[in-house]
PDB file as gemmi writes it, atoms N, CA and C in Angstrom:
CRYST1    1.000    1.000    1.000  90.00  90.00  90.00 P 1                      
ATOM      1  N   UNK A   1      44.532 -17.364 111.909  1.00  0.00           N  
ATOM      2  CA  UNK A   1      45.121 -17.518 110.602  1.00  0.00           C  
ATOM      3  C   UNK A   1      44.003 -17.824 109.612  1.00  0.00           C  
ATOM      4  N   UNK A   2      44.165 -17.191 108.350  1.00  0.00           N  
ATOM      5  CA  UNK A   2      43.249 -17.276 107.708  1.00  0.00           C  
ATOM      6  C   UNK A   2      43.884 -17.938 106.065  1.00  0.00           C  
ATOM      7  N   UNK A   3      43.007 -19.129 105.696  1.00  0.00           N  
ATOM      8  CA  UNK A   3      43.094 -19.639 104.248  1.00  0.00           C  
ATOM      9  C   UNK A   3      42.899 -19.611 103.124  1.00  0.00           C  
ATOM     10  N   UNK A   4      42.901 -19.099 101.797  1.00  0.00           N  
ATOM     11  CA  UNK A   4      42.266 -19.138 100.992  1.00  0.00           C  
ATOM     12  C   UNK A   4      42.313 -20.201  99.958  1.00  0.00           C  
ATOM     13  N   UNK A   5      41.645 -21.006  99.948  1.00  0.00           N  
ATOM     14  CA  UNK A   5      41.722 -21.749  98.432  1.00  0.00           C  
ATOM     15  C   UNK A   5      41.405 -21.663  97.692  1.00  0.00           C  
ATOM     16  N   UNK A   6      42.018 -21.912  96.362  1.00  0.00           N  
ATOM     17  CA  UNK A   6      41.286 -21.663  94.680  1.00  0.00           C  
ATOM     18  C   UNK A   6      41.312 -22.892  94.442  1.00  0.00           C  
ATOM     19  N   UNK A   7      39.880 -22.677  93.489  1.00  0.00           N  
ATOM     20  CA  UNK A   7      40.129 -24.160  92.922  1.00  0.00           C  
ATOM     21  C   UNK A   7      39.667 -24.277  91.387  1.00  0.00           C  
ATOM     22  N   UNK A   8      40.439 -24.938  90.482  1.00  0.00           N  
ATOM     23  CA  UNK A   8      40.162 -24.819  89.012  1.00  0.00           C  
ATOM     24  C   UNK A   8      40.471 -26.667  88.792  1.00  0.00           C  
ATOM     25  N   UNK A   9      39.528 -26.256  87.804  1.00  0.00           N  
ATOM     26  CA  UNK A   9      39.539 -27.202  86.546  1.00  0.00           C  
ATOM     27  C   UNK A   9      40.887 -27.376  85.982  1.00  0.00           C  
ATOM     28  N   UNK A  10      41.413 -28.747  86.128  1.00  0.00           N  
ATOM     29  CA  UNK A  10      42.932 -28.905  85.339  1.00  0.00           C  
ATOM     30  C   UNK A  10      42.638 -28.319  83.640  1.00  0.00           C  
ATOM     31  N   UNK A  11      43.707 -28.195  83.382  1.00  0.00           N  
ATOM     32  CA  UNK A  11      43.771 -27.678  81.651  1.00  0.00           C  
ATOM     33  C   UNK A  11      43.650 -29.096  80.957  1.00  0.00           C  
ATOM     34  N   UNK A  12      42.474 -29.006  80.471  1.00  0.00           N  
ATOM     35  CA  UNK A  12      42.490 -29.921  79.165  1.00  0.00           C  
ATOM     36  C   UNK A  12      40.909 -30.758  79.827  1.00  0.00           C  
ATOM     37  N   UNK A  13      40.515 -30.364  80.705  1.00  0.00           N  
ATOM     38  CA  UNK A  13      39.583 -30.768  81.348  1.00  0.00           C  
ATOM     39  C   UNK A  13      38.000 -30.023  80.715  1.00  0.00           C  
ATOM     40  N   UNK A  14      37.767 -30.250  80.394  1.00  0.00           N  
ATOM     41  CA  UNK A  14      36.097 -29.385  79.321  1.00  0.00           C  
ATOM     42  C   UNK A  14      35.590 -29.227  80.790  1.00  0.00           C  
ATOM     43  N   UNK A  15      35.075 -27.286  80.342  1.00  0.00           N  
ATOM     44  CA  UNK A  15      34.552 -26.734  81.301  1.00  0.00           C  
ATOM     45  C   UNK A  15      33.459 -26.295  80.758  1.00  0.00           C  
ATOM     46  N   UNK A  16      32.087 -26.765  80.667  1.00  0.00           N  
ATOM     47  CA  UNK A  16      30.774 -26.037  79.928  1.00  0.00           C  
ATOM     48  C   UNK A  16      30.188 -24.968  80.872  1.00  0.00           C  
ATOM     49  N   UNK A  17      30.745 -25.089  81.987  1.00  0.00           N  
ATOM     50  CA  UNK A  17      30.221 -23.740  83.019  1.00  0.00           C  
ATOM     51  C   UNK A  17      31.115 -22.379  82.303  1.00  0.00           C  
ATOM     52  N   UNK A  18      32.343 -22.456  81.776  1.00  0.00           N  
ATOM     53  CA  UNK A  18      32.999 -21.525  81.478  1.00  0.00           C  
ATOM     54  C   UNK A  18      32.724 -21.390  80.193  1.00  0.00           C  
ATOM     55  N   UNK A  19      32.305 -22.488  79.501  1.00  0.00           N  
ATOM     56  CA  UNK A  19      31.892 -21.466  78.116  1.00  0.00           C  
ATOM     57  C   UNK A  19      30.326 -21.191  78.297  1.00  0.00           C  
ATOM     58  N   UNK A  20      30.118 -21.294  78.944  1.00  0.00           N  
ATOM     59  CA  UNK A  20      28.228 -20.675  79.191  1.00  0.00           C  
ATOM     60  C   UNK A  20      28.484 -19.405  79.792  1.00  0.00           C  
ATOM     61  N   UNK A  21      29.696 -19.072  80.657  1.00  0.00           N  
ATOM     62  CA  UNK A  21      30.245 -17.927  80.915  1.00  0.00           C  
ATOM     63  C   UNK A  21      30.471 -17.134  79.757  1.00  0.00           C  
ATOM     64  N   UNK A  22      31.675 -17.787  78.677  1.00  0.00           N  
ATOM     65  CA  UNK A  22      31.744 -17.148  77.732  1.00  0.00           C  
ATOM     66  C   UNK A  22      30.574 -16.185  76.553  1.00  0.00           C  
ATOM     67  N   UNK A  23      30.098 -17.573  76.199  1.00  0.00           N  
ATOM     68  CA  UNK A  23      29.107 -17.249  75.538  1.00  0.00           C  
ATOM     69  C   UNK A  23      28.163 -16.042  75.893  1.00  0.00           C  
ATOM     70  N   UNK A  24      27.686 -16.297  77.478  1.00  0.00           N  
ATOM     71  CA  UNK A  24      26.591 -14.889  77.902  1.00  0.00           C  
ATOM     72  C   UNK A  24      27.489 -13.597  77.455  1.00  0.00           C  
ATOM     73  N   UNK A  25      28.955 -13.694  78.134  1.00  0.00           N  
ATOM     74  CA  UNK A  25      29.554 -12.715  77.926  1.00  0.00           C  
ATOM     75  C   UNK A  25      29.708 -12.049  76.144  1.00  0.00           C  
ATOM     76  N   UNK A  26      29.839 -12.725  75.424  1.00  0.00           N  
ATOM     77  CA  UNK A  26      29.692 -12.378  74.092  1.00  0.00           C  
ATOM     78  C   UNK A  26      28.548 -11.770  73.728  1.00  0.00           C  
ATOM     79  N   UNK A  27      27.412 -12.599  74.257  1.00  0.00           N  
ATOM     80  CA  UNK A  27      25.920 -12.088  73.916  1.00  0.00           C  
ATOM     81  C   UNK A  27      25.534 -10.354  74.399  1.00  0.00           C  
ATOM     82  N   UNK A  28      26.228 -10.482  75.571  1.00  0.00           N  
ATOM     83  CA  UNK A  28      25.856  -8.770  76.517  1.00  0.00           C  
ATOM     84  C   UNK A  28      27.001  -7.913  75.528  1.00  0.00           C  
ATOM     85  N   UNK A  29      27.621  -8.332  74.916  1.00  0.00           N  
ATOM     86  CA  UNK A  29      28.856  -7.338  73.764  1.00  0.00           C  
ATOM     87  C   UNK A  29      30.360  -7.318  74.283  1.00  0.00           C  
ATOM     88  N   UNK A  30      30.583  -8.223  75.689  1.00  0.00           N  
ATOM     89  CA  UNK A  30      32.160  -8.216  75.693  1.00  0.00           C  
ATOM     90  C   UNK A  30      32.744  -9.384  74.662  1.00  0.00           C  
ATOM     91  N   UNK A  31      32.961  -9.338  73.635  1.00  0.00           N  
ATOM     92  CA  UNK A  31      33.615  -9.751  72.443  1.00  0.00           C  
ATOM     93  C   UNK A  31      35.040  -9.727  72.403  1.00  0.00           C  
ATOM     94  N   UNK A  32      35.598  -9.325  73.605  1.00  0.00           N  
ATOM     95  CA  UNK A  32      37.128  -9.528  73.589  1.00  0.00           C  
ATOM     96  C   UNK A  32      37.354 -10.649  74.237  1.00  0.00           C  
ATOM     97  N   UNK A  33      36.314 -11.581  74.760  1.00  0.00           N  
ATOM     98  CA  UNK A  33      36.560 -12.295  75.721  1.00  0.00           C  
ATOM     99  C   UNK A  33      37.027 -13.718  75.130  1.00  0.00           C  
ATOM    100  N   UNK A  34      38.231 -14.001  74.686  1.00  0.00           N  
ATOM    101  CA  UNK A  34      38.066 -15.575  74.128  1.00  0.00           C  
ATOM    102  C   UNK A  34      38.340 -16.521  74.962  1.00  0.00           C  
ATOM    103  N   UNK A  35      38.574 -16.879  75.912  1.00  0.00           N  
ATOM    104  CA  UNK A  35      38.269 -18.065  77.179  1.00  0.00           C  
ATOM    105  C   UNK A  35      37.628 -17.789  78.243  1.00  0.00           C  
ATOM    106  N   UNK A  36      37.085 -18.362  79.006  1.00  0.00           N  
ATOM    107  CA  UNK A  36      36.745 -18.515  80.350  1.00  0.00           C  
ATOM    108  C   UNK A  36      36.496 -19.840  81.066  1.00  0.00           C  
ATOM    109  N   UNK A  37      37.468 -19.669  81.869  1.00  0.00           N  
ATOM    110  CA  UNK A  37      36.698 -20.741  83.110  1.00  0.00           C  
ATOM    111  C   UNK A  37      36.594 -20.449  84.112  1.00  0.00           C  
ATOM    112  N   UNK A  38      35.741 -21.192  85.252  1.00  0.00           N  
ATOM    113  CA  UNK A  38      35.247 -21.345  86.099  1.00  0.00           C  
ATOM    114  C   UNK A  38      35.943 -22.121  87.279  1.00  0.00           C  
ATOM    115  N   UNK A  39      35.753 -21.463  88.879  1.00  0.00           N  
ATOM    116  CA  UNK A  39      36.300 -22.251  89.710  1.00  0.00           C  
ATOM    117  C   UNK A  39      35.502 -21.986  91.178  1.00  0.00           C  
ATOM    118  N   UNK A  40      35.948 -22.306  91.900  1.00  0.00           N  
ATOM    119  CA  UNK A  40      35.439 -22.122  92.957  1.00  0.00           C  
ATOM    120  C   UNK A  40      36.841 -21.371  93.932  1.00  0.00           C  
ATOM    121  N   UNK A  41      36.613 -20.405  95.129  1.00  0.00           N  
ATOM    122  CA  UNK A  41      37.105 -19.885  96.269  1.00  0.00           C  
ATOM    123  C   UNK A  41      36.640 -20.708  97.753  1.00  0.00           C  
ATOM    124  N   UNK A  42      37.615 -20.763  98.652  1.00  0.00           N  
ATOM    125  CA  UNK A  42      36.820 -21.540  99.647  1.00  0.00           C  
ATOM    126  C   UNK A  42      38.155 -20.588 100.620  1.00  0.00           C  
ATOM    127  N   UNK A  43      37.005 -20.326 101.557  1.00  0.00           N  
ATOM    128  CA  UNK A  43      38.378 -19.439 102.595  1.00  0.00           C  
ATOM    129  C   UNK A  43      37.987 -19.742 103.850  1.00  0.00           C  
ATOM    130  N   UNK A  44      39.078 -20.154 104.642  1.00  0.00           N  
ATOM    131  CA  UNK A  44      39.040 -21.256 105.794  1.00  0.00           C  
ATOM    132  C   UNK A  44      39.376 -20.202 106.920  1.00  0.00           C  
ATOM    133  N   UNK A  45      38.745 -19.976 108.042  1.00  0.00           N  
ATOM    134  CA  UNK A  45      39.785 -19.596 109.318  1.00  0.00           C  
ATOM    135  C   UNK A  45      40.159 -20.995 110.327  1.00  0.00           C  
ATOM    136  N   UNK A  46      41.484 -20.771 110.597  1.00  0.00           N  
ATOM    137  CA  UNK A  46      42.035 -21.611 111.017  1.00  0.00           C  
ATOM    138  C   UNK A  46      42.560 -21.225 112.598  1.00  0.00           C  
ATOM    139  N   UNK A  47      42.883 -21.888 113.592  1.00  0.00           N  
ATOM    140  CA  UNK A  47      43.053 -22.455 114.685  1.00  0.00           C  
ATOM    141  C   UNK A  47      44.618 -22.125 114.854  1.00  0.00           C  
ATOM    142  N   UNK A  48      45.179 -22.935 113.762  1.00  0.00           N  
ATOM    143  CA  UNK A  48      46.618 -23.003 113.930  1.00  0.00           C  
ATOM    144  C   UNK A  48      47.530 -21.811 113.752  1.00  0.00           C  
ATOM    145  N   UNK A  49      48.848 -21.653 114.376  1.00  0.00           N  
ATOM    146  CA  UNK A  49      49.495 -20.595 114.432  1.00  0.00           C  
ATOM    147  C   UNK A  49      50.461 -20.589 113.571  1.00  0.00           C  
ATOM    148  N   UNK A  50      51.024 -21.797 113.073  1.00  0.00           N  
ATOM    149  CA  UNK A  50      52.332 -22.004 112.407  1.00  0.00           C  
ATOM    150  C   UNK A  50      51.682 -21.874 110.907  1.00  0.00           C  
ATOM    151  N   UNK A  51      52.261 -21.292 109.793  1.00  0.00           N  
ATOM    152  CA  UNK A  51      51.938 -21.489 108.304  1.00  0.00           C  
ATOM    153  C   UNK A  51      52.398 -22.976 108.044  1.00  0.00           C  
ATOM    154  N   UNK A  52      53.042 -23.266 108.470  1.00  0.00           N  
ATOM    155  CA  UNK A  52      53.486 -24.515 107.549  1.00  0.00           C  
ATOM    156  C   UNK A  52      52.609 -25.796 107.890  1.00  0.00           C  
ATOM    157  N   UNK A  53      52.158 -25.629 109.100  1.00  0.00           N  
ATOM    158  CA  UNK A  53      51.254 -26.992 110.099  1.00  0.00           C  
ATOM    159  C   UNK A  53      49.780 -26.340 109.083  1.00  0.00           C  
ATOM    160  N   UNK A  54      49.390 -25.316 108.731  1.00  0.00           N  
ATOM    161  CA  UNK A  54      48.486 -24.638 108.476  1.00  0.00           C  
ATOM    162  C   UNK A  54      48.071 -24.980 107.178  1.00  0.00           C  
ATOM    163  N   UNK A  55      49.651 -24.671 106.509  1.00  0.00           N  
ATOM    164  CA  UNK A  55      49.030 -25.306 104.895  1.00  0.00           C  
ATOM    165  C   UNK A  55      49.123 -26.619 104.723  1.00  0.00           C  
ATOM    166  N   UNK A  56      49.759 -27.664 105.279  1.00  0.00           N  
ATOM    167  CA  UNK A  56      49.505 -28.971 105.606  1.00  0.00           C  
ATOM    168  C   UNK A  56      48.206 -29.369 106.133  1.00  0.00           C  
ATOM    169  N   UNK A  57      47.699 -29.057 106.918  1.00  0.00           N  
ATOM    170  CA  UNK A  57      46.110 -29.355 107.381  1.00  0.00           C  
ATOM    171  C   UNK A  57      45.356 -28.646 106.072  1.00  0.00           C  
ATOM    172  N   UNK A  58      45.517 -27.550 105.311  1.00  0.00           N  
ATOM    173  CA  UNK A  58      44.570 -27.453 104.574  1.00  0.00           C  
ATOM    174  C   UNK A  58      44.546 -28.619 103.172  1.00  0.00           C  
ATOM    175  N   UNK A  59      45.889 -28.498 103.213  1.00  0.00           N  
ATOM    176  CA  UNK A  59      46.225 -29.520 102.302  1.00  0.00           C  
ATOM    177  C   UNK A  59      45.460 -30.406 102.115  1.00  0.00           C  
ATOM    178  N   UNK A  60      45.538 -31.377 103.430  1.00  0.00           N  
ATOM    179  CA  UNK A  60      44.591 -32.836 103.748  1.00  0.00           C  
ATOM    180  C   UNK A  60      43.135 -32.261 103.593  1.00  0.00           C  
ATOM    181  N   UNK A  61      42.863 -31.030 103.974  1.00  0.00           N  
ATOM    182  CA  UNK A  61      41.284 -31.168 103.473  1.00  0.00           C  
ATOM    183  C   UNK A  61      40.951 -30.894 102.219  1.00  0.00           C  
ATOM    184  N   UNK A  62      41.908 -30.230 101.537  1.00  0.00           N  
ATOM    185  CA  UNK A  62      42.019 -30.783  99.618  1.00  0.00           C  
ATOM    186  C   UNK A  62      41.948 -31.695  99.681  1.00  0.00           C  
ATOM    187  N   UNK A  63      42.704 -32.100  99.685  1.00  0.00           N  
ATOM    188  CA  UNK A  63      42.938 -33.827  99.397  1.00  0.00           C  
ATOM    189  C   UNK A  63      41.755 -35.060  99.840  1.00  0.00           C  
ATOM    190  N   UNK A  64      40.752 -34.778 100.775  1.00  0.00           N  
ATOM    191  CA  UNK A  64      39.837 -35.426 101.647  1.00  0.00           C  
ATOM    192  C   UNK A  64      38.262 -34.979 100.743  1.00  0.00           C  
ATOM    193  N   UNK A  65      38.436 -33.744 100.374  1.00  0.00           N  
ATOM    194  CA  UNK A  65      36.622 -33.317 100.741  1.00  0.00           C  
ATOM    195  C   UNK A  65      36.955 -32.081  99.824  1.00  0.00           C  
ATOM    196  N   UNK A  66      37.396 -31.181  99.391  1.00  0.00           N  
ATOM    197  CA  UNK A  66      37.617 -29.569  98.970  1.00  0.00           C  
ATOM    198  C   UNK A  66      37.558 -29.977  97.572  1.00  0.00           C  
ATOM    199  N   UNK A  67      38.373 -30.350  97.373  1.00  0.00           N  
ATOM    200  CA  UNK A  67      38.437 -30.367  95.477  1.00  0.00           C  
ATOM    201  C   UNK A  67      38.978 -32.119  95.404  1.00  0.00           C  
ATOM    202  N   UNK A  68      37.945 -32.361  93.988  1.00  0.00           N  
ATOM    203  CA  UNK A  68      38.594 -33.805  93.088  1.00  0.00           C  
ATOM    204  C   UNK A  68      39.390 -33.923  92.296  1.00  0.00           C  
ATOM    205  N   UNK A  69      40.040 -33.998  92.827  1.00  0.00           N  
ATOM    206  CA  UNK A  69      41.557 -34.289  92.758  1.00  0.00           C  
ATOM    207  C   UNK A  69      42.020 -34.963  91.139  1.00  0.00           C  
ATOM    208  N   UNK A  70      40.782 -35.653  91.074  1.00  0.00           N  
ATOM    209  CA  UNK A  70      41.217 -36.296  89.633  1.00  0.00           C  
ATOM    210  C   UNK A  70      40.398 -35.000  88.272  1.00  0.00           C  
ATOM    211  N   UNK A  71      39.790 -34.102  88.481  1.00  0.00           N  
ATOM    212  CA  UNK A  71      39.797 -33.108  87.535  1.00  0.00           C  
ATOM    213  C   UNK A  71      40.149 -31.398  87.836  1.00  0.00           C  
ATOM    214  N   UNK A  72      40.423 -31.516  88.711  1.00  0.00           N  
ATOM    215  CA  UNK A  72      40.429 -29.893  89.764  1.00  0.00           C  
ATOM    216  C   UNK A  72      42.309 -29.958  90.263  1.00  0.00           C  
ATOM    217  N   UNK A  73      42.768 -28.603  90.384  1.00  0.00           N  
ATOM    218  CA  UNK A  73      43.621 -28.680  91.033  1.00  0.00           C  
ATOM    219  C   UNK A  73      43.520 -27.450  92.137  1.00  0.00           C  
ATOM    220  N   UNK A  74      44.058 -27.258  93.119  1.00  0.00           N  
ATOM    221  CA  UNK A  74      44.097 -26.200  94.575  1.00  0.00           C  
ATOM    222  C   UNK A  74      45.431 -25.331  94.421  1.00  0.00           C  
ATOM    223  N   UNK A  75      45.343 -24.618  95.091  1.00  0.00           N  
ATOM    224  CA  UNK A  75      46.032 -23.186  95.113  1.00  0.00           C  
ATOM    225  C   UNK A  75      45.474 -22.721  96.789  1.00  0.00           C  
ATOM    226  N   UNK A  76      46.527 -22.805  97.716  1.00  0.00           N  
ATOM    227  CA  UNK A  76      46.611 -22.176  99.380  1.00  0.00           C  
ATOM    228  C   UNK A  76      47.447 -21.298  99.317  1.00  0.00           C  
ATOM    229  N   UNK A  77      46.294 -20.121  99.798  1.00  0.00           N  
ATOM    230  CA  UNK A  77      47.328 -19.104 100.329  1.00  0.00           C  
ATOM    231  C   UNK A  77      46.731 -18.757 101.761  1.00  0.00           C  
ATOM    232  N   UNK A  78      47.815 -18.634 102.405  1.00  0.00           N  
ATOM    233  CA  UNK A  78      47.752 -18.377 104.034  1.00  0.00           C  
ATOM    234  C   UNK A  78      48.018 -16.881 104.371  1.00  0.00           C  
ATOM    235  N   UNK A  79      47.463 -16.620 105.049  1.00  0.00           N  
ATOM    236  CA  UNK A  79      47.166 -15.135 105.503  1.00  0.00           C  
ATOM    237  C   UNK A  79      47.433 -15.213 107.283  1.00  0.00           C  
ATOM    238  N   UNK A  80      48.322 -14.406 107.739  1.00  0.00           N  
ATOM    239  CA  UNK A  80      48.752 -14.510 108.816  1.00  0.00           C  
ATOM    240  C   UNK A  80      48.171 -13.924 110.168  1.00  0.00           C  
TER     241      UNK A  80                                                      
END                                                                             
């Protein structure tokens, strides 16, 4: 079984990686671009057979070590 996590910056949280994104992007001429942020992907293979035991264990390693919790939020998707 395989995991994927996303991980973003809560809204309202200042992201200067995403406007340094922005900005380059303006500079090279994509000018349609008015936001960007930034996140990270983290994709787990897993052991377990059940989805639900699966996204629960990934859960706890959000919650432990993956993303901070107090500015980031997660997104699991399980792949069978």
């Amino acid at each position: 079984m395989r995991a994927r996590v996303t991980i973003t910056l809560k809204p309202g949280v200042l992201d200067p990686q995403g406007k340094a994104i922005e900005g380059a992007l303006a500079g090279l001429g994509f000018g349609g671009v008015t936001a960007a942020r930034q996140g990270k992907v983290i994709d787990l293979d897993l052991a377990a057979r059940d989805e639900a035991a699966a996204r629960e264990e990934v859960a706890a390693m959000c919650e432990a070590l993956l993303a901070n919790t107090v500015v980031e939020r997660y997104d699991i998707a399980i792949e069978g």
